[in-house]
MARBA-3410 file (N, C-alpha, C, O; in Angstrom, 1 decimal):
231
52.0,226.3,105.2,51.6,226.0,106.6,50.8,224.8,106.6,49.8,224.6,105.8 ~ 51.1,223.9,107.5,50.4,222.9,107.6,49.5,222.6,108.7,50.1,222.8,109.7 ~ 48.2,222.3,108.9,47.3,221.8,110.0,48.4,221.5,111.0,49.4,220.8,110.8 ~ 48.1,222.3,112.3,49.1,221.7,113.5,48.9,220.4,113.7,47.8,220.4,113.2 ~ 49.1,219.4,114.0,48.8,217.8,114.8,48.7,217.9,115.9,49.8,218.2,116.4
47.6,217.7,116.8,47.4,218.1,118.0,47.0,216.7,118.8,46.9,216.7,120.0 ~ 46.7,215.2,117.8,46.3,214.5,118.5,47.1,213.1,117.8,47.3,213.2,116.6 ~ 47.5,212.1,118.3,47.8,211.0,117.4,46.5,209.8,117.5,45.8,209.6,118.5 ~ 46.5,209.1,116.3,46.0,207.8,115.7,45.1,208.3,115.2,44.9,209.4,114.7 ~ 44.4,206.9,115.6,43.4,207.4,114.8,43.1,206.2,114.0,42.2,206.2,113.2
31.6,225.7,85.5,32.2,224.6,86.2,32.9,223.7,85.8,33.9,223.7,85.1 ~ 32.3,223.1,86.2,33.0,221.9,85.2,33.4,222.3,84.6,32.5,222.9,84.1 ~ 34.7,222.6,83.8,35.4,223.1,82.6,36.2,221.8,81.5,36.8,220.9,82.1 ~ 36.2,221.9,80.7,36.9,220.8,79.8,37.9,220.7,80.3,38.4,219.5,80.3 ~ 38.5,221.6,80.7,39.9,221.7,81.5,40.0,220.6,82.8,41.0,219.9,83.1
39.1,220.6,83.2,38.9,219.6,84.7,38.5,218.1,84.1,38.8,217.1,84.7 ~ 37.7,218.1,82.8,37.5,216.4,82.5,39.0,216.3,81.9,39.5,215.2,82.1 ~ 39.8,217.1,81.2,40.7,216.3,80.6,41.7,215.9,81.5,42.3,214.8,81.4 ~ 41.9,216.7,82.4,43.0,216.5,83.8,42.3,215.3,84.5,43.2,214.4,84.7 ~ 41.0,214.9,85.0,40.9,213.5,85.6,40.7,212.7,84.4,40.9,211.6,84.7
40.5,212.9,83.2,40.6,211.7,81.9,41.7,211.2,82.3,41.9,210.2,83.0 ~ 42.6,212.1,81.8,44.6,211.4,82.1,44.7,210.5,83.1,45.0,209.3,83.1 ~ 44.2,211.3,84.1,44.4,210.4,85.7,43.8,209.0,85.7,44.3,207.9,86.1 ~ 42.4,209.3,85.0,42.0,207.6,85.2,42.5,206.7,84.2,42.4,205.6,84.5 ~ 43.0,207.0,83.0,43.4,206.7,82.5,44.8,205.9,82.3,45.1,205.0,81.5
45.6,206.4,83.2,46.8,205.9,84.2,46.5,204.9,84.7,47.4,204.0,84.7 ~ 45.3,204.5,85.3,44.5,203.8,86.0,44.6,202.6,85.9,44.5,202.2,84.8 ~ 44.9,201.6,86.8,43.8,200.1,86.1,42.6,200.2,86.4,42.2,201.1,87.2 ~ 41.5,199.2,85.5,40.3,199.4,85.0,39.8,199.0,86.4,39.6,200.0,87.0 ~ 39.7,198.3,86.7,39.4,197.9,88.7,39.5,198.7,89.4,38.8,198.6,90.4
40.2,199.4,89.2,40.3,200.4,90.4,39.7,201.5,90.1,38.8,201.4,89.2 ~ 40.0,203.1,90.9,38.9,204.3,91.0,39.1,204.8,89.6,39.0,206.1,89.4 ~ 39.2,204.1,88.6,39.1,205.2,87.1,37.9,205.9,87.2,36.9,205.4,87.5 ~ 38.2,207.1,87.0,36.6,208.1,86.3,36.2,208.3,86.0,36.8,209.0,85.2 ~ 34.5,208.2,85.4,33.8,208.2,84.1,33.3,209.2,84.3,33.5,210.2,85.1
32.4,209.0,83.3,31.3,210.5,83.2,30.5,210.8,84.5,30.3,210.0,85.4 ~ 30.2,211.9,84.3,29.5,212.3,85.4,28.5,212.0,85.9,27.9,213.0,85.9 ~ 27.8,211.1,86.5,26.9,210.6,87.2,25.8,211.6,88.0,26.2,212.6,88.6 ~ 24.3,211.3,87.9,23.5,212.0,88.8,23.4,211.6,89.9,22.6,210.7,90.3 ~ 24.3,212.1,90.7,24.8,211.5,92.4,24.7,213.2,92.7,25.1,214.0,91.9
24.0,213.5,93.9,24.3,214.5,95.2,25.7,214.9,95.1,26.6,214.0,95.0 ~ 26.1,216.2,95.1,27.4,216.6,95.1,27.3,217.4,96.4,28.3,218.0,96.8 ~ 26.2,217.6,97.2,26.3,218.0,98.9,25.9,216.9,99.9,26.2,217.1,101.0 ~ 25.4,216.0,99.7,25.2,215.3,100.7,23.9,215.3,101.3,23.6,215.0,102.5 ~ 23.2,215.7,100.4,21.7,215.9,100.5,21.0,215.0,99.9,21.7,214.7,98.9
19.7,214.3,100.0,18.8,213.6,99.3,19.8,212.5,99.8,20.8,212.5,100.5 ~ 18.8,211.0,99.1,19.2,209.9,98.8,19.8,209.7,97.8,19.3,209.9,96.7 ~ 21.2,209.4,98.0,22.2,209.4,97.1,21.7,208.3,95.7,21.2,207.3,96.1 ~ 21.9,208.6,94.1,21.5,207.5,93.2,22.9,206.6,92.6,24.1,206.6,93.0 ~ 22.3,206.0,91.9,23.3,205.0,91.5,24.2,203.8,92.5,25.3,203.2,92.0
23.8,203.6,93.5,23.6,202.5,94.2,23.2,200.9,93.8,23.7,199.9,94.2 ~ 22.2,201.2,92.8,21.5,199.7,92.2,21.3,199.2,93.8,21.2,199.6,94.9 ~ 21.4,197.7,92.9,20.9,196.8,93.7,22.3,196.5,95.3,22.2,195.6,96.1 ~ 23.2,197.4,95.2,24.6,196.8,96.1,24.2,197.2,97.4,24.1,198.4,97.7 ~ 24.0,196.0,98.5,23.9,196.2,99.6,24.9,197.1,100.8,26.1,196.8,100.8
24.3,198.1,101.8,25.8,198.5,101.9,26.0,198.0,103.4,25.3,198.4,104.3 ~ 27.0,197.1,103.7,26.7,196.5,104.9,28.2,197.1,105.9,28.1,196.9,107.1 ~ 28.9,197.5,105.6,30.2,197.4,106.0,30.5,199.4,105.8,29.7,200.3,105.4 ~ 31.8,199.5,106.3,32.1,200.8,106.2,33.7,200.9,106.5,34.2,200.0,107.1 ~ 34.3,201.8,106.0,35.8,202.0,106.4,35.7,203.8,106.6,35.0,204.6,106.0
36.7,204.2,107.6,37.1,205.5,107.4,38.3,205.4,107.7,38.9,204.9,108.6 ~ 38.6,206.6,106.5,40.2,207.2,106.5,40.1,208.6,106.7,39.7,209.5,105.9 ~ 40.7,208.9,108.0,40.7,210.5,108.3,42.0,211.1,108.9,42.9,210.3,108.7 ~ 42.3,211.9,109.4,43.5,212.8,109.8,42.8,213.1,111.6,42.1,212.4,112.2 ~ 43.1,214.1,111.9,43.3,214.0,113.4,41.1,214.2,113.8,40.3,213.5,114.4
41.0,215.5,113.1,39.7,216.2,113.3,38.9,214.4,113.6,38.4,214.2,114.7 ~ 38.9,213.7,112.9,38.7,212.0,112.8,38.8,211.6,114.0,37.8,211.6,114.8 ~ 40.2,211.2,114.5,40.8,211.1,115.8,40.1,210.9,116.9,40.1,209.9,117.7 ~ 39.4,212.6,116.9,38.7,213.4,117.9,37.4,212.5,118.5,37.0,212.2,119.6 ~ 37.1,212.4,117.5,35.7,211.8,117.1,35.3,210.5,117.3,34.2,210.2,117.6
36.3,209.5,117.2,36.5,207.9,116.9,35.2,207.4,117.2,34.4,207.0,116.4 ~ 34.9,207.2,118.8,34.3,207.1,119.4,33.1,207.2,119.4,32.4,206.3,119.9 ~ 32.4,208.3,118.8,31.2,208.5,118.3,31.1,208.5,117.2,30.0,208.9,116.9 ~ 31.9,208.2,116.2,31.8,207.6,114.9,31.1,205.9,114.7,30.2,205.4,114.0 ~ 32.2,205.3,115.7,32.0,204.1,115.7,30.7,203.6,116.4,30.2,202.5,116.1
30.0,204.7,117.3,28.6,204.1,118.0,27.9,204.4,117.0,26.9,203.7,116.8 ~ 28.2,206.1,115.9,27.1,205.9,114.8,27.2,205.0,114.0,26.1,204.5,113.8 ~ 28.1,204.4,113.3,28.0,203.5,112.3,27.6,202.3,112.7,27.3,201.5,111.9 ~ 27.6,201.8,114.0,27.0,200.8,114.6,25.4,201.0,114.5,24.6,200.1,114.1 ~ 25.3,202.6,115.1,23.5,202.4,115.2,22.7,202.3,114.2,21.5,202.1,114.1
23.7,202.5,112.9,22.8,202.0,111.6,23.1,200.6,111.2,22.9,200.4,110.0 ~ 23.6,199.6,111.9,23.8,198.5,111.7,25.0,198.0,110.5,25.2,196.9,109.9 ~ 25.8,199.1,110.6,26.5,198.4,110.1,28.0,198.0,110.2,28.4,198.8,110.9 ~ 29.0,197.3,109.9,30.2,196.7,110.3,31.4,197.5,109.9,32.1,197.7,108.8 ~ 31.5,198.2,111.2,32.6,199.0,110.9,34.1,198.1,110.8,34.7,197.5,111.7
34.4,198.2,109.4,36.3,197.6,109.3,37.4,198.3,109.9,38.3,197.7,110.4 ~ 37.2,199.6,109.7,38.3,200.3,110.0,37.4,201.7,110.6,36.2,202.0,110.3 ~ 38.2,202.3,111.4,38.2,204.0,111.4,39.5,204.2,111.7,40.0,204.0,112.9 ~ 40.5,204.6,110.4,41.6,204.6,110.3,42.4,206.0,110.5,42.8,206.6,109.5 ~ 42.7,206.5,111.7,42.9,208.4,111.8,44.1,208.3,112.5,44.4,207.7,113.5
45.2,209.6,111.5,45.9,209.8,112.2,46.6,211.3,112.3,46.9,211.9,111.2 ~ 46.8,211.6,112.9,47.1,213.2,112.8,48.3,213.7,111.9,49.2,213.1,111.4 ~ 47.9,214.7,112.0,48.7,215.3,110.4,48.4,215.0,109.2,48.3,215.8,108.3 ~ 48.0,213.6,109.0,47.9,212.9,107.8,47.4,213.9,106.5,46.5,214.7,106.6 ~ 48.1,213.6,105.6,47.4,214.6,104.0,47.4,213.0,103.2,47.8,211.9,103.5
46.6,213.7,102.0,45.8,212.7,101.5,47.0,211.8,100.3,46.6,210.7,100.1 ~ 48.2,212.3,99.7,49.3,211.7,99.1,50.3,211.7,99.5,51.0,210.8,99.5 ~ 50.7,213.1,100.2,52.2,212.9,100.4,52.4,212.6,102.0,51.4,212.7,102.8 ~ 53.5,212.5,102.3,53.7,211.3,104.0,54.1,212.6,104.4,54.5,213.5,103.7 ~ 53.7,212.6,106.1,53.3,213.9,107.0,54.2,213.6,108.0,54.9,214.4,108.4
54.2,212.5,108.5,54.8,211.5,110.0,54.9,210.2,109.8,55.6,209.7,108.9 ~ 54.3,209.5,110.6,55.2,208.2,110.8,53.7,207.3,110.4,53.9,206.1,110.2 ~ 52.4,208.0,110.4,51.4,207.1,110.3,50.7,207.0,108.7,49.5,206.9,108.6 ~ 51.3,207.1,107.8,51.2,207.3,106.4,50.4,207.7,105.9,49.5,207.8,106.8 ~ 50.0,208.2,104.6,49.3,209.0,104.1,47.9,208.4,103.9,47.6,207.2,104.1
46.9,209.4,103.5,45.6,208.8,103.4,45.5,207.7,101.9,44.7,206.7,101.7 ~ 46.7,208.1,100.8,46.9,207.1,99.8,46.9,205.2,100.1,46.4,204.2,99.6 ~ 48.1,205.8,101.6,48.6,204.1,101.9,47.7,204.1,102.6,47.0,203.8,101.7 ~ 46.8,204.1,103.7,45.9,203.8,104.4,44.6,203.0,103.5,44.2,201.8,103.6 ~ 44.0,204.0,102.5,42.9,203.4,102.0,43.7,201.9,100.7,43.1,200.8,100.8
44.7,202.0,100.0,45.5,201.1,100.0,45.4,199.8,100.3,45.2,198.7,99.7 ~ 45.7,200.0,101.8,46.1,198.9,102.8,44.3,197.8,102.9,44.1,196.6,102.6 ~ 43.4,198.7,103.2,42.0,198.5,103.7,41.5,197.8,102.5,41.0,196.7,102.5 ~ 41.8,198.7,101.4,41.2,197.8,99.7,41.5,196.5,100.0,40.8,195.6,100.5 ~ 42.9,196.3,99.7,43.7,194.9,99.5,43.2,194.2,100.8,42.6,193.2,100.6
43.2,194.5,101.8,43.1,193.5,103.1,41.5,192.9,103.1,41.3,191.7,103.0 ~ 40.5,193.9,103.1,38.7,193.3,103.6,38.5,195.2,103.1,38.6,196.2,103.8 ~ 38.3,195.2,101.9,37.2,196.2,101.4,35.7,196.6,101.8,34.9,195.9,101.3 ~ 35.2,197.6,102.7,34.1,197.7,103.1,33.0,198.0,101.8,33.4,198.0,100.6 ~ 32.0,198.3,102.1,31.0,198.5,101.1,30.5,199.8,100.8,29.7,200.3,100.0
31.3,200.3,101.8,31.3,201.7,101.6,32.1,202.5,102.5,32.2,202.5,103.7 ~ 32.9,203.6,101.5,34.3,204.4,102.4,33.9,205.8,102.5,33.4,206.5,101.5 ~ 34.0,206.1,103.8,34.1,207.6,104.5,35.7,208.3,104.2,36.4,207.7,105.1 ~ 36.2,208.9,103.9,37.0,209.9,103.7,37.1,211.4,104.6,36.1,212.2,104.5 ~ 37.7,211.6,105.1,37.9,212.7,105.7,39.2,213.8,105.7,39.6,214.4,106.7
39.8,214.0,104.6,41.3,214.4,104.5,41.0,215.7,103.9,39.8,216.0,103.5 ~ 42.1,216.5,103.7,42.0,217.8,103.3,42.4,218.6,103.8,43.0,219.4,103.1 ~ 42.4,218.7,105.0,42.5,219.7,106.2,43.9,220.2,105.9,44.3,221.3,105.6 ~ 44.5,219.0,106.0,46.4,219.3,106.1,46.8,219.5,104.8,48.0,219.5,104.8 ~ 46.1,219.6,103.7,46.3,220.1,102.1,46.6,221.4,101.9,47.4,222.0,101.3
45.1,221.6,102.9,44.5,223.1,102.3,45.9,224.1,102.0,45.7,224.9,101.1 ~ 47.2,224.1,102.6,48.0,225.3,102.7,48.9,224.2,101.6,50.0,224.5,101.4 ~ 48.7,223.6,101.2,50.1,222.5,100.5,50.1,223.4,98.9,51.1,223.6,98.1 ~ 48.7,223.7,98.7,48.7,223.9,97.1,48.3,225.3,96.6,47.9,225.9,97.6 ~ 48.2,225.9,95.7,47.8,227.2,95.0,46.7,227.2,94.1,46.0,228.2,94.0
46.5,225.8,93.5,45.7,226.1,92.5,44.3,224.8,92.9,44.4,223.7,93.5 ~ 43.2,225.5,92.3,42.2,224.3,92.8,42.8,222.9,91.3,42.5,221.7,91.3 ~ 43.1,223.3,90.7,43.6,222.2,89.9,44.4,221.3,90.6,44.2,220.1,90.3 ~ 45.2,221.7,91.5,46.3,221.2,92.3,45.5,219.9,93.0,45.4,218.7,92.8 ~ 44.8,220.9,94.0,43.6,220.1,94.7,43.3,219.0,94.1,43.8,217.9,94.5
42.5,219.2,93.1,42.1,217.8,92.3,42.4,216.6,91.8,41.9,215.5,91.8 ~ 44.0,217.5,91.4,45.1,216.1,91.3,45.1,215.2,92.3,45.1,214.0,92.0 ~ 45.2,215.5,93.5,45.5,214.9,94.7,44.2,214.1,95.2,44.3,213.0,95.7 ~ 42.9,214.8,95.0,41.6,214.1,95.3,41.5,213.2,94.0,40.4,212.5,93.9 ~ 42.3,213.1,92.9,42.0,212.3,91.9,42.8,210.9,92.1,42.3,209.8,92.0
44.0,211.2,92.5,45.1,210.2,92.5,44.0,209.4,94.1,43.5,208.3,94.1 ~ 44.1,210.4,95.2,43.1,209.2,96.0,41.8,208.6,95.6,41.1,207.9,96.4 ~ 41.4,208.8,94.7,40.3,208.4,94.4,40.6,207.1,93.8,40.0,206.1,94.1 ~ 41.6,207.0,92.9,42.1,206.2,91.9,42.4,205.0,92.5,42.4,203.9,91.9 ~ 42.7,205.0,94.2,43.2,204.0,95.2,41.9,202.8,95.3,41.9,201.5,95.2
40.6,203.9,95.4,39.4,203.0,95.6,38.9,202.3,94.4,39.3,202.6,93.2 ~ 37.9,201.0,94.7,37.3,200.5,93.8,36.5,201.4,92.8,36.2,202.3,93.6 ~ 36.0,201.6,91.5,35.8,202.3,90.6,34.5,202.3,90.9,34.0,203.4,91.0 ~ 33.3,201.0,91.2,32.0,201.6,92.0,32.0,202.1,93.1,30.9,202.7,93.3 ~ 32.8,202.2,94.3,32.3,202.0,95.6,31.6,203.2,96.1,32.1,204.1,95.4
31.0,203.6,96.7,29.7,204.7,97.0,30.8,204.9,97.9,31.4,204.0,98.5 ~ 31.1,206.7,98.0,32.4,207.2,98.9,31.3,208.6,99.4,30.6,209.3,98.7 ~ 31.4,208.8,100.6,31.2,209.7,101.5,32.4,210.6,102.1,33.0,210.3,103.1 ~ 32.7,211.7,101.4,34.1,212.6,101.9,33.4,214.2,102.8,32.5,214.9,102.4 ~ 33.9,214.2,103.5,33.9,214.7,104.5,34.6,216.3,104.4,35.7,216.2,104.9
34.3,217.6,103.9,34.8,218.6,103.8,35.4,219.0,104.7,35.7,218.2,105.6 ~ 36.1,220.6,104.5,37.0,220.9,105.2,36.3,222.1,105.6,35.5,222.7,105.0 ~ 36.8,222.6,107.1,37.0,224.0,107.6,38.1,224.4,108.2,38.8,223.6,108.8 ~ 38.4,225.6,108.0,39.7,226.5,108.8,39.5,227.6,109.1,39.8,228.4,108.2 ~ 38.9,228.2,110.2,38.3,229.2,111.1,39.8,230.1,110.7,39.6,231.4,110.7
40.9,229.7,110.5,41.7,231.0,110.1,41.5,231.7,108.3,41.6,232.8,107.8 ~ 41.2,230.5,108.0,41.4,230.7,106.4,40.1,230.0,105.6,40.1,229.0,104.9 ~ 39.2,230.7,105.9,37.6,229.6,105.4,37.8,230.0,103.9,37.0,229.4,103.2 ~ 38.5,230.8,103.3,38.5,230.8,102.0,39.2,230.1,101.1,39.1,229.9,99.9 ~ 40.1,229.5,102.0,41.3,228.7,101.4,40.5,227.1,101.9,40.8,226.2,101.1
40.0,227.0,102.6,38.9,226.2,102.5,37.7,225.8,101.8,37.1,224.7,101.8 ~ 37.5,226.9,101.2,35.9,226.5,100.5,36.4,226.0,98.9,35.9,225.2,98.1 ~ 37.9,226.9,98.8,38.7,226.5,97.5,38.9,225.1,97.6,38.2,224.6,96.7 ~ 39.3,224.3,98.2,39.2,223.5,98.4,38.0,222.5,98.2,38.0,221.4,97.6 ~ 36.9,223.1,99.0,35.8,222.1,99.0,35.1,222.6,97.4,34.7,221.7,96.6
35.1,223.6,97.1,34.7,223.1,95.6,35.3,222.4,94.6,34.6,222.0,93.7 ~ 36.5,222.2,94.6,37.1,221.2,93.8,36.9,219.7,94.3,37.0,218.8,93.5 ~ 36.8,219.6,95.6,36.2,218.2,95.9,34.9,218.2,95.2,34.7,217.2,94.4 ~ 34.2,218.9,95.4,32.5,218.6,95.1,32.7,218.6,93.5,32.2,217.7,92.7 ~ 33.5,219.8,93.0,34.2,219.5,91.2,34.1,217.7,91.2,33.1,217.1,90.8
34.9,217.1,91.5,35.8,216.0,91.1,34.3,214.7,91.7,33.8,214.0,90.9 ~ 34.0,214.7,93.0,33.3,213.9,93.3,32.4,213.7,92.2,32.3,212.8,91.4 ~ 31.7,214.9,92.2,30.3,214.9,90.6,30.9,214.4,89.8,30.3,213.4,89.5 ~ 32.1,214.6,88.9,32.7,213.9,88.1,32.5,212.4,88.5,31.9,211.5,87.9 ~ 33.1,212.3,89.3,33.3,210.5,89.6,31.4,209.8,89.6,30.9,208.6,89.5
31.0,210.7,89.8,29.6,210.2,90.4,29.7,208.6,91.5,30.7,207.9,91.6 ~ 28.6,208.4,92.1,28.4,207.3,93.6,29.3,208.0,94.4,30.2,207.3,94.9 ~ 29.3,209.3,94.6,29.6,209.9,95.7,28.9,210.9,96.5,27.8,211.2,96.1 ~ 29.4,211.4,97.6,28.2,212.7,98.5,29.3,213.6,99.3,30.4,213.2,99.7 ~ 29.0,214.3,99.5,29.9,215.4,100.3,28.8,215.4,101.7,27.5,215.5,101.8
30.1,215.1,102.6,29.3,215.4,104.3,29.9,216.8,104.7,31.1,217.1,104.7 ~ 29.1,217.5,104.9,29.0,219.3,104.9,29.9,219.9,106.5,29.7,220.8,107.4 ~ 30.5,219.4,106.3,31.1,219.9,107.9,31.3,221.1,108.4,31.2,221.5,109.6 ~ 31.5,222.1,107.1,31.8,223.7,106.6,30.7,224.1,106.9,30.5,225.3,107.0 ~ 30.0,223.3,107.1,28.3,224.3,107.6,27.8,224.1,108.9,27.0,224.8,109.4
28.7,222.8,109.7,28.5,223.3,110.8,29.5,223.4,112.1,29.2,223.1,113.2 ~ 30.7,223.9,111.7,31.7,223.8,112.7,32.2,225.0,112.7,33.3,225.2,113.2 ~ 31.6,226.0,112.1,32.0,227.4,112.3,30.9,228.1,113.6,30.9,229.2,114.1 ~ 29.7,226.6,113.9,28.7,227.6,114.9,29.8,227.9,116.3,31.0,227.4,116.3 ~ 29.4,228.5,117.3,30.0,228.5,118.6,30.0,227.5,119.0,29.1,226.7,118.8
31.4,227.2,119.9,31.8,225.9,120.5,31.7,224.7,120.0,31.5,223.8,120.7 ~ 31.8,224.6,118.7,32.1,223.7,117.7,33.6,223.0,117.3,33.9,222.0,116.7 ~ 34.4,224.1,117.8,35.9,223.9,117.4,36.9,224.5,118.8,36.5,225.5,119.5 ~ 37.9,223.8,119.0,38.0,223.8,120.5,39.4,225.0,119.7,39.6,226.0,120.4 ~ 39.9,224.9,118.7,40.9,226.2,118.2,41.2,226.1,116.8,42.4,225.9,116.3
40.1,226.3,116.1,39.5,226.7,114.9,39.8,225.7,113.9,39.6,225.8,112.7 ~ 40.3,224.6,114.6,40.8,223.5,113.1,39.6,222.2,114.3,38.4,222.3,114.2 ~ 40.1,221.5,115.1,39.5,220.8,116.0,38.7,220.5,116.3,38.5,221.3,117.2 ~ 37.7,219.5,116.3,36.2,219.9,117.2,36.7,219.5,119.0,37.5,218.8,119.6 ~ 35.8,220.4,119.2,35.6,220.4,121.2,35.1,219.1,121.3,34.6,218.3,120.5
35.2,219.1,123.0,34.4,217.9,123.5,32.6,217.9,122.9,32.1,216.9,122.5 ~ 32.0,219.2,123.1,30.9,219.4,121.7,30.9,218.9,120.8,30.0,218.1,120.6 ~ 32.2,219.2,119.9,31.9,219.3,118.9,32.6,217.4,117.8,32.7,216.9,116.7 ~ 32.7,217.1,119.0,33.0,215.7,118.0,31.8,214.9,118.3,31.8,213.7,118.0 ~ 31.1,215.4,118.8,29.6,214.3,118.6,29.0,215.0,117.2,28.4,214.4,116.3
29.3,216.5,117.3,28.8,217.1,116.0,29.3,216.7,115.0,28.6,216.4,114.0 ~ 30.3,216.5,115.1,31.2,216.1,113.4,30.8,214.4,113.4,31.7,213.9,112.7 ~ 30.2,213.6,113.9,30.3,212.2,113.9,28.6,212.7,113.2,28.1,212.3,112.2 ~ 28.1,213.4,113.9,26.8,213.6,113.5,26.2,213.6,111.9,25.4,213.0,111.2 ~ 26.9,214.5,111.9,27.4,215.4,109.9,27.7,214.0,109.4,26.8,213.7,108.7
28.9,212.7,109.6,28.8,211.8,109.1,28.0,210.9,108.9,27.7,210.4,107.8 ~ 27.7,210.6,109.8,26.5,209.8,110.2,25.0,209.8,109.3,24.4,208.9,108.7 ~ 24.9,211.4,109.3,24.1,212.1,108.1,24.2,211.9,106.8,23.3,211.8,105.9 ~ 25.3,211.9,106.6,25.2,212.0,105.2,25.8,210.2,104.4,26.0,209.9,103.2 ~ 25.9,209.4,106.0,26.2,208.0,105.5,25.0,207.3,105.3,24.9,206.4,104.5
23.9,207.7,106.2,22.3,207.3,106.2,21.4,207.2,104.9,20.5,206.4,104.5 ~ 21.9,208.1,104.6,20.5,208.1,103.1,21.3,206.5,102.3,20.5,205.6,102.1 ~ 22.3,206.3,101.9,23.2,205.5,101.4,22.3,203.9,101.6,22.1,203.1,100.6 ~ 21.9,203.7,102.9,21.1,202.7,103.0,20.0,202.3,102.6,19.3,201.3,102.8 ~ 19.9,203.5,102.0,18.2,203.1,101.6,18.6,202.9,100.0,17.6,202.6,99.4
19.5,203.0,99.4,19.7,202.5,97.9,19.4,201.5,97.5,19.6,201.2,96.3
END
């Protein structure tokens, strides 16, 4: 079963390092290969570390429809922290490797954005339309590994969890293997969405935000893109 499309545009186990070893290792060295695990935030809490001295001036996002919804107050938040939005790239249905429709996957999207004007820092929002694609949280991984591998191998990445008011369990499966994999990669943060889009009138039919609720979800990003500046 896949996320309906309702709108267009837009622990650790040895077992888990040897499966992203392979993956980055496939890799060119430029690009998102995986290292050890970094003390980076795996919720999106605190001031994220390992930043150094890299200014973050710019921003890209690659999301699926929930994105979409939002655009608009995405784009006024990332403006009010001053910085130069390149893209907010959303298109409905979208999953994060394999092609859904006609507006390509979240692979070719972030892709496209690298090669063209790379921001200084990428928001991520995919998942949603996975959640039913796979069985195993290994599965998961693969797929958040291979997108990862797209981005530059520093770039400080903000990914955006998932909720499904029908299936919050097949969701959270989900969001722990992101939060798995991000810690791994370290210079990343998880923006908590799962924590606030299950309140009332938050989701206009349990995958969605409402006219509410997409100031809420721009909010949640916005949040967890903030501390990033102060690195």
């Amino acid at each position: 079963m896949v996320v309906p499309p309702t709108v267009r545009r837009g622990v650790f186990s040895a077992g888990l390092a040897l499966v992203l070893v392979a993956s980055a290792a496939a890799c060119s060295s430029d690009r998102g290969a995986l290292s050890a695990p970094a003390s980076v935030p795996a919720t999106g809490s605190g001031v994220p570390q390992g930043t150094g001295a890299r200014a973050i001036d710019s921003v890209a996002m690659v999301g699926d429809s929930i994105t979409v919804r939002s655009e608009d107050a995405l784009a006024d938040g990332f403006s009010s922290l001053g910085l130069d939005v390149r893209a907010i790239d959303a298109a409905s249905g979208r999953r994060m490797t394999a092609e859904a429709g006609g507006d390509g996957t979240g692979l070719s999207a972030i892709a496209a954005l690298a090669a063209a004007d790379p921001p200084d820092l990428w928001v991520i929002a995919l998942g949603s339309n996975d959640v039913y694609q796979y069985d195993t949280a290994d599965e998961y991984r693969e797929q958040i590994v291979t997108l990862l591998n797209a981005l530059p191998a520093d770039a400080p990445i903000v990914w955006v969890d998932t909720y499904l008011a029908d299936d919050p369990a097949r969701s959270d499966e989900f969001n722990q293997a992101l939060r798995d994999t991000l810690a791994f990669r370290g210079t990343s943060t998880v923006a908590d969405w799962a924590a606030v889009a299950p309140a009332d009138g938050v989701l206009s039919d349990g995958i969605h935000p409402s006219d509410q609720g997409t100031q809420q979800f721009a909010d949640v990003v916005i949040n967890a893109v903030e501390p990033w500046m102060a690195g």
